[in-house]
Structure formats: structure tokens, C-alpha cells
C-alpha positions as CSV (number, residue, x, y, z in Angstrom):
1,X,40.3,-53.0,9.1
2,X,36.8,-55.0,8.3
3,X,35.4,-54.4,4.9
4,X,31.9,-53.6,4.2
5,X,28.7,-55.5,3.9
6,X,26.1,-53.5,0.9
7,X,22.6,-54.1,1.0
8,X,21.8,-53.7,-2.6
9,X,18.4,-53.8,-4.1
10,X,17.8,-55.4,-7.1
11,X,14.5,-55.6,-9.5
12,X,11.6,-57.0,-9.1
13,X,10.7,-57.5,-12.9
14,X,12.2,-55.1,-15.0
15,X,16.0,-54.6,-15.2
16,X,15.4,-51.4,-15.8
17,X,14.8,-50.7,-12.2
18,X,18.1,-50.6,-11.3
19,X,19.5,-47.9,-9.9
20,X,23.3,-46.1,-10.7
21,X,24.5,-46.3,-7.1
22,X,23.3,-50.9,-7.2
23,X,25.3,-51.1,-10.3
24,X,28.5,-48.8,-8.9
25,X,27.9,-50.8,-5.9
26,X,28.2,-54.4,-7.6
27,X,31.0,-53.3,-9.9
28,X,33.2,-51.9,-7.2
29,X,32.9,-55.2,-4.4
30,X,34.8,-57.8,-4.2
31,X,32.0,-60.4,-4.0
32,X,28.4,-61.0,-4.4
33,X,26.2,-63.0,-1.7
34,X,23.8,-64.4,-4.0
35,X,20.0,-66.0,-2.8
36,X,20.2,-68.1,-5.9
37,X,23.8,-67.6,-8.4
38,X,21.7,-68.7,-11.4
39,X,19.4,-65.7,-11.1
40,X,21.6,-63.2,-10.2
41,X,24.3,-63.7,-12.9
42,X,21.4,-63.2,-15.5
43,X,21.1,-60.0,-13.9
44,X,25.3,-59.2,-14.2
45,X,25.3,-60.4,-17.4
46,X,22.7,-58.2,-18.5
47,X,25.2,-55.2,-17.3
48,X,28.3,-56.8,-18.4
49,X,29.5,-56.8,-14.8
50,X,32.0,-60.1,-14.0
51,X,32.3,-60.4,-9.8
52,X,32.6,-63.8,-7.7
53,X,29.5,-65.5,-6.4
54,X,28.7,-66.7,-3.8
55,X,25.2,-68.6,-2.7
56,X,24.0,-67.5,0.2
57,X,20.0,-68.9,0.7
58,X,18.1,-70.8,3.7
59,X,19.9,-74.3,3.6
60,X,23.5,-73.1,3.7
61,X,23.2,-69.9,5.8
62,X,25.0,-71.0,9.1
63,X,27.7,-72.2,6.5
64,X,28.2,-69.7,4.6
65,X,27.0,-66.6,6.9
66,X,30.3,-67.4,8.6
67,X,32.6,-67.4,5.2
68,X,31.0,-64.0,4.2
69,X,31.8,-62.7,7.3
70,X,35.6,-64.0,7.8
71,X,36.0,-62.5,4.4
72,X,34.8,-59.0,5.6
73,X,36.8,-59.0,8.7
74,X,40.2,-59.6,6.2
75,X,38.7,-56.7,4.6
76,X,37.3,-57.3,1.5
77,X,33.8,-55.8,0.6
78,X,30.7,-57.7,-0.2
79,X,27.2,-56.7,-2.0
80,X,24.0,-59.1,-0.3
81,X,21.5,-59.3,-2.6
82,X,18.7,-61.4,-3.3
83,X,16.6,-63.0,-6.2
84,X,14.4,-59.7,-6.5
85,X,14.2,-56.9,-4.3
86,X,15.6,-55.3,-1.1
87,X,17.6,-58.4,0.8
88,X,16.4,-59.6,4.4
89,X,12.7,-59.1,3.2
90,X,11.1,-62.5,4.4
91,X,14.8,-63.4,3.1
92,X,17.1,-65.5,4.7
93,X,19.7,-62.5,4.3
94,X,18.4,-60.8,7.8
95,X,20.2,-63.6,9.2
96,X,23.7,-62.1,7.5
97,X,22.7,-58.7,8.7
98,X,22.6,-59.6,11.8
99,X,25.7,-61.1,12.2
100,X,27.7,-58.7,10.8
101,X,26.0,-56.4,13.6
102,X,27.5,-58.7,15.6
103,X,30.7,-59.2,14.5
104,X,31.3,-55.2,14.2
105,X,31.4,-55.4,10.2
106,X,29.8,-52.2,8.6
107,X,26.8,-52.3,6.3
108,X,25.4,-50.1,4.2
109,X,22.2,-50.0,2.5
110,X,21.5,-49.3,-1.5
111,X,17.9,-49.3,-1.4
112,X,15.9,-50.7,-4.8
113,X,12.3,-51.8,-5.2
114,X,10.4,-53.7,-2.8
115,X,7.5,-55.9,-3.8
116,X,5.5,-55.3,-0.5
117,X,5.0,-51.6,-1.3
118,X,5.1,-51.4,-4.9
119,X,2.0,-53.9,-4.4
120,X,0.3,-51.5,-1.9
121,X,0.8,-48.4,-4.0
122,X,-0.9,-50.0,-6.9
123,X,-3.6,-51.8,-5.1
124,X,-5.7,-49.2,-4.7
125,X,-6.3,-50.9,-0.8
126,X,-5.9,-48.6,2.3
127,X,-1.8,-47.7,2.9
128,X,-2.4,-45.3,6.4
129,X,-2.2,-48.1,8.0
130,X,-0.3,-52.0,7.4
131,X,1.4,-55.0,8.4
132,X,3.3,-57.3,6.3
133,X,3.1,-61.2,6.8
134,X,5.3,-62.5,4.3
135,X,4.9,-66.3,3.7
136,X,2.2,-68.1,5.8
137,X,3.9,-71.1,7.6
138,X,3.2,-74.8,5.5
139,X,2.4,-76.2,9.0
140,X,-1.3,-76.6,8.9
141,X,-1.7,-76.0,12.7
142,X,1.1,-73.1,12.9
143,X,-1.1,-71.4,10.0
144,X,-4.3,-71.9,11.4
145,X,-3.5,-70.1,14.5
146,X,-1.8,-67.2,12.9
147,X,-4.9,-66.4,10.8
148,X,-7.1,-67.0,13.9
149,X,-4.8,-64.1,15.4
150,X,-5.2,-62.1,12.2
151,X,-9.1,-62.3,12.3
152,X,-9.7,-59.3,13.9
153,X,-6.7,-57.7,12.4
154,X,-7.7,-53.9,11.8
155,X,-4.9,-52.7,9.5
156,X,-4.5,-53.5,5.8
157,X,-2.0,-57.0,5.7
158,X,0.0,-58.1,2.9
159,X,1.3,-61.3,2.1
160,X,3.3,-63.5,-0.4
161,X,2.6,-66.3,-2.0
162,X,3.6,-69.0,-5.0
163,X,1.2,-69.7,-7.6
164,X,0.9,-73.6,-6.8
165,X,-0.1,-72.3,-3.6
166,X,-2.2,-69.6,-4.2
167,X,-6.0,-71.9,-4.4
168,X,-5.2,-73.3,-1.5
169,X,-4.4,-70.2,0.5
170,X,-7.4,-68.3,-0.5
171,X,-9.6,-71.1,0.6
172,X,-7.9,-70.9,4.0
173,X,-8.3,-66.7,3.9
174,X,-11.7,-66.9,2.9
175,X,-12.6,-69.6,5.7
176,X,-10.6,-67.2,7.8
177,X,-12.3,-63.8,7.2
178,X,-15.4,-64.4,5.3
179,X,-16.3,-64.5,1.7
180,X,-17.2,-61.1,1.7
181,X,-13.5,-59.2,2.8
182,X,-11.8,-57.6,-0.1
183,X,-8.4,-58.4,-1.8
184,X,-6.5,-57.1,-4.3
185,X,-4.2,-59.8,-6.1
186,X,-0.7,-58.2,-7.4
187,X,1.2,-60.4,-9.8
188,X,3.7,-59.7,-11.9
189,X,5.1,-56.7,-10.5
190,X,6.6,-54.1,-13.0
191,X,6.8,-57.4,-15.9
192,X,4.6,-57.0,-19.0
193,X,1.8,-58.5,-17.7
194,X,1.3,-57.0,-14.2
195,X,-1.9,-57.2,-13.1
196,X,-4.3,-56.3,-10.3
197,X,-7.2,-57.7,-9.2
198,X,-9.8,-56.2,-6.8
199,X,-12.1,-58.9,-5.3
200,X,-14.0,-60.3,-2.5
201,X,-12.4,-63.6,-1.4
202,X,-15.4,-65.7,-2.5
203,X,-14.8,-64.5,-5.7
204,X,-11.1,-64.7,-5.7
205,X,-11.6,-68.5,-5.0
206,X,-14.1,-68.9,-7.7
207,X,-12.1,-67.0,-10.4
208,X,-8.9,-69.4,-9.3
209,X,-10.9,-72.4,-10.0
210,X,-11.5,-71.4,-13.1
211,X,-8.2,-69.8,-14.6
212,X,-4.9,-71.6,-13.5
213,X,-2.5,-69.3,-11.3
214,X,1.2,-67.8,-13.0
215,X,3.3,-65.9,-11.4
216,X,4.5,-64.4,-8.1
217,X,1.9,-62.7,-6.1
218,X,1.6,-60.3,-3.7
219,X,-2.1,-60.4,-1.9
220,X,-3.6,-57.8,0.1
221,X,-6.4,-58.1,2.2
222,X,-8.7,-55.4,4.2
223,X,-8.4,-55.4,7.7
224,X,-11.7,-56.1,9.8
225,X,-14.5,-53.4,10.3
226,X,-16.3,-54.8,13.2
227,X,-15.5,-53.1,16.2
228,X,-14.3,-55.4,19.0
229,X,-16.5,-55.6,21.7
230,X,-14.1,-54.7,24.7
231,X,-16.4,-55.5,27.5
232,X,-16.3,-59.6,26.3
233,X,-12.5,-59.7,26.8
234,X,-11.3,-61.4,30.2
235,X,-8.2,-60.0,32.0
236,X,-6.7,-63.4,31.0
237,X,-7.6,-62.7,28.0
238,X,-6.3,-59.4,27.9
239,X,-2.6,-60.8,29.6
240,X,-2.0,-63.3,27.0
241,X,-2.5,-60.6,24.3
242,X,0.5,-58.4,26.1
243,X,2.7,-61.6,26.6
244,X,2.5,-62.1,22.8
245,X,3.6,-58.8,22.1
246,X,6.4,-58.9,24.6
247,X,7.7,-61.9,22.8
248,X,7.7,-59.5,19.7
249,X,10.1,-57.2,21.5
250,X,7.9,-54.9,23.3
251,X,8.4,-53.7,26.7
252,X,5.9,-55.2,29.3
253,X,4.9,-51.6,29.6
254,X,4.1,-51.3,26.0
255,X,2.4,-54.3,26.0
256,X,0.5,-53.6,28.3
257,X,-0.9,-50.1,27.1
258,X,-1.4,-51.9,23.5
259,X,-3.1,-54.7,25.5
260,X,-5.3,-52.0,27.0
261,X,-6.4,-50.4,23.7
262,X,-7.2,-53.4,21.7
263,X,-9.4,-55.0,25.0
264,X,-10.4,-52.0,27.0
265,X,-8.8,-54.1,30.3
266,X,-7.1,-51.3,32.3
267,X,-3.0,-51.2,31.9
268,X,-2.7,-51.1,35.0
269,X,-4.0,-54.5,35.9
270,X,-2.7,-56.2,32.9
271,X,0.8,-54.6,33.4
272,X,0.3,-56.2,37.1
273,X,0.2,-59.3,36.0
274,X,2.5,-59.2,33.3
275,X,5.2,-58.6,36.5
């Protein structure tokens, strides 16, 4: 009988954080799948917990995706975690989810902070509606498209981003959507110095040339305001819109009513051409 796989939440900042059921959890397994061992055996070591390691991250994945899971199927039980946070978040530990889906292994989540929405909730930035980016792509074409496609973005987005990255990015966001678009920069999440800052992203850039970024940050940036002049958009226009989203996973039927909504095309037409 196959053992199972826990999806165990650790803390962002402050150990603390952790709840009873993570550290029953990570007692009790037989192993740890670790984003980086060094980090995470701070973390046991802080709760006098001894367990077997082993690194899991983004360069060894096919590798060791496989030993994690032979060792499930002989029935052992395994805790996924990652350096901070809920595993498989832009994480290369969806990867391990997925294949234990595959491979009939059961998994069970221990949920535990989350940067994304502990950054949200104290941003003071709009949470009825959002979408979460993650890590823009280091290719310089790849990113340029995706924040051409995020211009008219309505909803509130949310991304992550090292600090010897940060100036650079906010030049791109502020070439992207204007100097005038608020953000709010979360660093430090529940650590002593957790901050937030609320500014427009002409002034984010200035303050960053000016004070040297630390930490890991969590930006949040207002969606657009202008209302999208419908009439302008070509059926083309309109197709290529719904044959994005069907790459995402939606149904050309979906696609083709969100298609509609966003460009005022008619579903029916784009859905015809869709098929």
C-alpha cells in the first residue's frame, strides 16, 4: 500500500507561525522533500525534530521527483515543503504534486502561511478581485510581452521579486503602466522589519535609486482604470484573446464568452472561429 505525500506549510519569517498539525506532520514522516536542506534543517533544529532530507528544488526535479515517489509507492510517508511557505507556490514542488496524482500516491495538504496573501491583506490594495504572477520571466522578450498582456489588466496583480532585481523591474512596471499606477511594496513578511510601502511607480523607482533594496518582496500593483474601448477590437483580435485562454485550460466555450466580455465581439462569432 503507497504511502502518503504531506503538503506542509512552513513560515514565512517567524517560526512562530508554525502550526501543531506542520510540526506533528514532520515528526511522524519518514522523510522530508526539502527546496533547499540548509534552510530547512534550521527550521527542524529550531524544534528539535531529526528526519532524513532530501533536496528536492528546480535542477534535480526529474531526478529526484522519481525517488520521492518510488519511496511512497514502498509505502513510506513523505512531508514536501519548501524554503518558506505553502509548497508548489511558483515552486518547483507542483511538479511532485502532480506526479504523485499520477502515479495514484495520496497527498494531503497542512496548510501554513502564504506570502501572496499575507502581502495582499496588509497592503491595503484592492483583494475582491486578483491574480498572482509570481516571478516575471529573465528573458527580456518573454517579459516584455507578458506585461504588454498585463497592461490593461483590471484586477489587482501580485508578484515576487529578489532585491538585486527589484530597480530593474520597476523601471520595466513603470514603462509598462505609467508612472502614475499605485504599488504597494511588501518586504519582510512577519520578520522584525516588515514593511509596506504605498507608492506610485514613479516614485517607487526614485525612492530605489536612492536607498539600496534588502529583502524578499512581494509587489502589488493596481489594475487599470480605463475602460477598454470595445468597439476598437477586431474579431482577430478578439480570437487570439480566446485561443490564449484555451491554452490556459479553458474550454473554447469559455473562452469564447470571456473573449466576448473583455472585447464586446459577439461569442458566437468568436466561438465560430475558435472551431
Amino acid at each position: 500500500m503507497s504511502g502518503k505525500l504531506y503538503i506542509v506549510g512552513t513560515p514565512i519569517g517567524n517560526l512562530g507561525d508554525i502550526s501543531p498539525r506542520a510540526l506533528e506532520v514532520l515528526i511522524g514522516v519518514d522523510f522530508i522533500a526539502a527546496e533547499d536542506t540548509r534552510v530547512t534543517v534550521k527550521l527542524l533544529n529550531h524544534f528539535n525534530i531529526k528526519k532524513e532530507l532530501v533536496s528536492y528544488y528546480e535542477h534535480n526535479k526529474t531526478e529526484k521527483g522519481e525517488f520521492v515517489i518510488n519511496r511512497l509507492l514502498k509505502g513510506e510517508n513523505a512531508a514536501l515543503v519548501s524554503d518558506a511557505g505553502m509548497p508548489a507556490i511558483s515552486d518547483p514542488g507542483e511538479d511532485l504534486v502532480r506526479l504523485a496524482q499520477k502515479n495514484g500516491v495520496p497527498i494531503e495538504s497542512v496548510p501554513g502561511p502564504s506570502a501572496v496573501v499575507t502581502a495582499l491583506a496588509i497592503s491595503g490594495m484592492s483583494a475582491k478581485r486578483f491574480c498572482f504572477e509570481g516571478f516575471l520571466s529573465l528573458g527580456k522578450q518573454e517579459r516584455k510581452e507578458r506585461l504588454q498582456e498585463l497592461k490593461t489588466e483590471r484586477r489587482t496583480m501580485v508578484f515576487y521579486e529578489a532585491p538585486h532585481k527589484l530597480k530593474a523591474t520597476l523601471k520595466d512596471f513603470s514603462l509598462t503602466f505609467g508612472d502614475e499606477r499605485q504599488i504597494a511594496i511588501v518586504k519582510e513578511i512577519t520578520k522584525l522589519h516588515e514593511t509596506v510601502l504605498k507608492l506610485t511607480l514613479g516614485e517607487a523607482v526614485e525612492y530605489y535609486e536612492q536607498n539600496q533594496p534588502k529583502g524578499e518582496f512581494v509587489l502589488i500593483i493596481d489594475g487599470t482604470k480605463e475602460e477598454k474601448n470595445k468597439t476598437e477590437c477586431s474579431l482577430a483580435e478578439a480570437v487570439e484573446i480566446a485561443e490564449q485562454l484555451m491554452k490556459k485550460g479553458l474550454s473554447a466555450s469559455a473562452a469564447a464568452k470571456e473573449a466576448s466580455e473583455s472585447t464586446g465581439r459577439r461569442k458566437n462569432e468568436i466561438y465560430r472561429s475558435l472551431i
